[in-house]
N, C-alpha and C positions, 0 to 999 in steps of 0.2 A: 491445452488445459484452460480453462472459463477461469477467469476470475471473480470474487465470492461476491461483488456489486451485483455483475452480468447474472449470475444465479440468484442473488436476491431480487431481481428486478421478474426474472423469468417466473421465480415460486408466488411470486405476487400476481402474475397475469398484469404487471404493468409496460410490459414489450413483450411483444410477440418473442417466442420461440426462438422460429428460425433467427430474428432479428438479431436476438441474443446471443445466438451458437455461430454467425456469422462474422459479427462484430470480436467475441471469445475467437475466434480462430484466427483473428488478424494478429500480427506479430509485433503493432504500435503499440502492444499496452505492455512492453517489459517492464519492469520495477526499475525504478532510475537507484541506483547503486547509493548505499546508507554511507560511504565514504565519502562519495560527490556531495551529497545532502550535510554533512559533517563539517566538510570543507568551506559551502555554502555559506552556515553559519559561524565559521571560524572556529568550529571546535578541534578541528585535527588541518595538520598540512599535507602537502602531497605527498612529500617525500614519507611519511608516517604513512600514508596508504600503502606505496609500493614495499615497505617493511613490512605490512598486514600481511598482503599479498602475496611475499615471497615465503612468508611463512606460511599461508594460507597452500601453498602449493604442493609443502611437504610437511602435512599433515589435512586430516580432515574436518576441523573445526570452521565455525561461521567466522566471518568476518569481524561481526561483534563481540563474538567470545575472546579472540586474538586482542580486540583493539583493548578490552577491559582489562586482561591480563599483561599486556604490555603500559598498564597505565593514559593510554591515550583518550580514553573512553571510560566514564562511570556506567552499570547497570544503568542505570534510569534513564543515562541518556542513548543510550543502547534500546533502550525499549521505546523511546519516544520518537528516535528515528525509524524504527521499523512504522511506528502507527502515521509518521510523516510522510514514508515509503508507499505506504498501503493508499493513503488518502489521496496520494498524489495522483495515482493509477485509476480512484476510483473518480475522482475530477477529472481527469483524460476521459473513460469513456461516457462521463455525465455529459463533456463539452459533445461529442462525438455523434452522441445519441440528439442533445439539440440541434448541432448544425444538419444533422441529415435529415431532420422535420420529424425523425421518428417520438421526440415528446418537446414539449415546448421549454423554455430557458427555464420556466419557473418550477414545473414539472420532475423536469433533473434534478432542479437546487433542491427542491425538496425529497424527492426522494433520495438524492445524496445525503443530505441530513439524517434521513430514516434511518437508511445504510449505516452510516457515522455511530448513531448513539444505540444501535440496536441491544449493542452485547452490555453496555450498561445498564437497560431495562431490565435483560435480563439478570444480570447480578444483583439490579436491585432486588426484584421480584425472590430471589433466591435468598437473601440476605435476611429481607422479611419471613420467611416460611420458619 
C-alpha cells in the first residue's frame, strides 16, 4: 500500500513513477504507533498502552477510540496524534527521497509542506463556496 505523500508526489509528476511505487513498496515507512507518540509526549504511560492493547485484542476498535473511552486520551488529542503519526511517515520518505539524490533537501521540505497544508486549502476553498 503507497502512502498518500508517495501518491501526491507521483499525481504531481514531481518523482518519477517507478521511483515512487518502489520507495511505496519498501516496508520502512510503517506508521510509528500513536501510543509510542502519546508516551513520547507524556501523555499516556506504558502500562496504559498494554491496558489499550489487551482490550484492543478482544474487540475491534482503534486504539484511540479505547484510549478516549478508558479516559486516557481526549478526542483532540486523539486526532492530533494520528496527524503527528501521518507527518512523521511523510518526513521519513521526504528524508528518503533527498538522501538518494532523487530531489534535493529543499525540494522535499517543500513539497512536504504542500503535502501538510493540502487538505486545508481545500476546506478552505470549500468553506468559501
Amino acid at each position: 500500500m503507497s502512502h498518500p505523500f508517495v501518491e501526491f508526489l507521483i499525481e504531481r509528476d514531481l518523482v518519477p513513477g517507478e521511483v515512487g511505487h518502489q520507495l511505496a513498496g519498501q516496508n520502512r515507512f510503517i506508521r510509528e504507533p500513536i501510543g509510542m507518540i502519546a508516551v513520547g509526549h507524556g501523555l499516556i504511560r506504558v502500562d496504559q498502552i498494554d491496558v489499550i492493547l489487551d482490550r484492543q485484542r478482544s474487540c475491534k476498535q482503534r486504539f484511540g477510540e479505547i484510549a478516549v473511552e478508558l479516559g486516557f486520551l481526549n478526542n483532540t488529542q486523539v486526532e492530533t496524534l494520528v496527524k503527528i503519526q501521518e507527518f512523521r511517515a511523510a518526513a521519513n520518505i521526504a528524508e528518503c527521497l533527498a538522501l538518494a539524490g532523487v530531489l534535493s533537501f529543499e525540494d522535499a521540505a517543500q513539497y512536504l509542506g504542500a503535502f501538510l497544508v493540502r487538505d486545508r486549502e481545500v476546506e478552505a476553498m470549500i468553506s468559501e463556496a
